[in-house]
N, C-alpha and C positions, 0 to 999 in steps of 0.2 A: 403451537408455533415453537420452532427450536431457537432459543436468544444463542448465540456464539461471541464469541471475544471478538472487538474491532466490529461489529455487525451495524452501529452506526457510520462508521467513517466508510465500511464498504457500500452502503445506502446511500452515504452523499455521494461518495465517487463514482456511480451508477450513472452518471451524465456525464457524455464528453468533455463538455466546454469547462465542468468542476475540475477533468482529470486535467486537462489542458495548462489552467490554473496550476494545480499544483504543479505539474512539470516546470510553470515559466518559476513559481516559486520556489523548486528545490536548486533552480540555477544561482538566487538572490531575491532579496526580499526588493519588495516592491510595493509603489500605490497603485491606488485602483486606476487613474491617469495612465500610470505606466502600463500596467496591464491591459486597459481597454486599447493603448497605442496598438499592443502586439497579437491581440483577438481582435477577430470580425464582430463585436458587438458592443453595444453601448457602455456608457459608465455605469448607467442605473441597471442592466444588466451583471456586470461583472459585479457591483454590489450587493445583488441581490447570490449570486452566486458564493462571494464572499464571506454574505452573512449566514447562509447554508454551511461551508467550510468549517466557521469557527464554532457553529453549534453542535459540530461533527467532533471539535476539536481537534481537526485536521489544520488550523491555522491562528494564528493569533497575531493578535494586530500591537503597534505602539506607535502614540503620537509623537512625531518628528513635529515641532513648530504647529504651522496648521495643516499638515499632512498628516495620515495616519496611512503606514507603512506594515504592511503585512507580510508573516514569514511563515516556514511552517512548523508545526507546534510538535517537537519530537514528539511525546506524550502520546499523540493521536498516531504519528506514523508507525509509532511502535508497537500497538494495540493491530493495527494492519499486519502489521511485519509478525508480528506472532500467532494473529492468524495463520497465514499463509505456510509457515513455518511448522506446523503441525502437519499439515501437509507432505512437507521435506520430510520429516522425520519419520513419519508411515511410511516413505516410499522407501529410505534408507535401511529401514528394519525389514521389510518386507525384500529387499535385493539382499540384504545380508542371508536373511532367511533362504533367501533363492543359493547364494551362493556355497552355503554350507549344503544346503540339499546336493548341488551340486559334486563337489567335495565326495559327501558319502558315497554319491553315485558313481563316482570315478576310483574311488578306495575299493570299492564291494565289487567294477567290473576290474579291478586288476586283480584280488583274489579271487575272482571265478577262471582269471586266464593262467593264473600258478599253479 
């Protein structure tokens, strides 16, 4: 099995209604009340999906009074974000790579046309 960086937080996010979540949370933190208003699914649903996030640590919660309001937890997003990002950077070196090949190729046909 290959482990990768952010490989938990892309496991929880593997379910729509988790990515859903996060989307309403990178707009503002929120409780589960608030969240369950704006998803088609219950409170004890969005809880449970919640308590999945934060073991992702894709989120992290703090008690407001008797509300606990959840936000999301840089830490985890950026364990994602540098996954992905590796990615970028393959593709970058490899177009560079393209473009100097490139290059030579257009250098070597103008000295074969002098």
């Amino acid at each position: 099995m290959i482990t990768y960086q952010g490989g938990v937080q892309l496991d929880a996010l593997g379910d729509p209604r988790r990515r859903e979540i996060v989307a309403l949370l990178s707009q503002e933190p929120a409780s589960v009340g608030t969240l369950a208003e704006r998803l088609p699914i219950s409170r004890p649903a969005v809880s449970q999906h919640l308590g999945i996030l934060k073991t992702a640590d894709l989120v992290q919660v703090r008690a407001e009074g008797t509300r606990r309001v959840y936000s999301l937890d840089p830490a985890g997003i950026a364990e994602v974000r540098a996954f992905l990002e590796t990615f970028w950077r393959e593709d970058l070196q490899q177009f560079a790579a393209y473009v100097e090949q490139q290059a030579r190729t257009a250098d070597q046909a103008d000295k074969d046309i002098r």
